[in-house]
C-alpha positions as CSV (number, residue, x, y, z in Angstrom):
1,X,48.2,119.2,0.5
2,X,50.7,118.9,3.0
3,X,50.5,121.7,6.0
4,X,53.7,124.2,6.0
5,X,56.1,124.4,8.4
6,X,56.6,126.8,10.9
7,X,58.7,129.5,10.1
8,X,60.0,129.3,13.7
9,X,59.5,126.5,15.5
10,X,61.9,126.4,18.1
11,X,60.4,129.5,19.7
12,X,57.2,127.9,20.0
13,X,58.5,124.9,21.5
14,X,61.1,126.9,24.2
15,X,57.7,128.9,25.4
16,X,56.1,125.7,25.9
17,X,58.5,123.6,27.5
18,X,59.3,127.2,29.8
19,X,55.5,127.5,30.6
20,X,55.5,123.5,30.9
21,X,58.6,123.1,33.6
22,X,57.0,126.3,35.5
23,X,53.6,124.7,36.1
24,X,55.2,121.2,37.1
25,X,56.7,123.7,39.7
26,X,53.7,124.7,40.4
27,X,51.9,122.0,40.9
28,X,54.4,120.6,43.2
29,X,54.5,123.2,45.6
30,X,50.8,123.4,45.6
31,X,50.6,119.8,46.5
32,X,53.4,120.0,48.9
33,X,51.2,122.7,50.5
34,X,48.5,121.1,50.6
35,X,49.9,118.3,52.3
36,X,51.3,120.6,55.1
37,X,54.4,120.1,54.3
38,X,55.4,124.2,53.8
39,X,53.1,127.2,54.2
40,X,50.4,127.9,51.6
41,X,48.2,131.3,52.2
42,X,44.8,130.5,53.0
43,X,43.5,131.0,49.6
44,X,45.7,129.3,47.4
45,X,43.3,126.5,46.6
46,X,40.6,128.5,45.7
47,X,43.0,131.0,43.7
48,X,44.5,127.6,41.9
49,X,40.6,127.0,40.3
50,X,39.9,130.5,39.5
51,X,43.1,131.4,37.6
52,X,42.6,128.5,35.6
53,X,39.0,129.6,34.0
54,X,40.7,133.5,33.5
55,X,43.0,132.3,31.8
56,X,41.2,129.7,29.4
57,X,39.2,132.6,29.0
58,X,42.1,134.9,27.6
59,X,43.5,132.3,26.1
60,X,40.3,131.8,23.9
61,X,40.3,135.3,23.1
62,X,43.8,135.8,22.3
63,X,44.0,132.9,20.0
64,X,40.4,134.3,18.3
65,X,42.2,137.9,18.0
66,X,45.4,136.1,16.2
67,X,43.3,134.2,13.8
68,X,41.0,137.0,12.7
69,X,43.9,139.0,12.1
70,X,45.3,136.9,9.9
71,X,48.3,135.1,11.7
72,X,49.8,131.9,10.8
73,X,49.3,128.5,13.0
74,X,52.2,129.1,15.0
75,X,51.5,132.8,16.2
76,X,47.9,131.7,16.8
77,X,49.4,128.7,19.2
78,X,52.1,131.1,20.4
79,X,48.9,133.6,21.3
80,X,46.5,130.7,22.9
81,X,49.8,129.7,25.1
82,X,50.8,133.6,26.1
83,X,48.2,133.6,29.0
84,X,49.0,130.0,30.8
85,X,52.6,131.2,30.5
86,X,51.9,134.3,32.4
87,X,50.0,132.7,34.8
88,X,52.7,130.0,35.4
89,X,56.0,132.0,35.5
90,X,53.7,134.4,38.2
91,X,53.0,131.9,40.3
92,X,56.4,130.1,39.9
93,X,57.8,133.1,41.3
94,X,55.3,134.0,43.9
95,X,55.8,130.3,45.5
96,X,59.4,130.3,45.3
97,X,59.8,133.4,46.7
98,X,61.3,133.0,50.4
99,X,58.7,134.3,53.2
């Protein structure tokens, strides 16, 4: 059998290409500050490794919580992508923001 379609895919695919154009923001103003080349608070690095096992850890949970209730393949994706989204549209901002 072949697997159904999402009833929606287009809303799974705008949060990940939203969550996927924040964190290559990310990442290049991380690496820019790490290369001195604008200001980075002291504990960005270590704050760049812990976020990341948080929110694998949510994400788990969140996609567990979907499936056990029942949801279909693209709420459990949509679920498991909810936390890195978060996390990326946070930072984006707090970066970005003018100091």
């Amino acid at each position: 059998m072949f697997p159904t379609m999402p009833k929606n895919p287009l809303r799974l695919w705008a949060q990940f290409a939203r969550m996927t154009i924040e964190a290559q923001t990310v990442i290049g103003l991380r690496t820019a500050g790490m290369m001195g080349m604008m200001a980075q608070a002291p504990g960005e690095p270590f704050r760049m490794v812990a976020e990341k096992q948080a929110a694998a850890t949510e994400s788990l949970f969140a996609m567990a919580q979907a499936a056990g209730r029942g949801a279909s393949a693209e709420r459990v994706m949509s679920a498991a992508l909810r936390p890195y989204g978060k996390r990326t549209r946070a930072n984006s901002r707090r970066l970005t923001k003018p100091r």
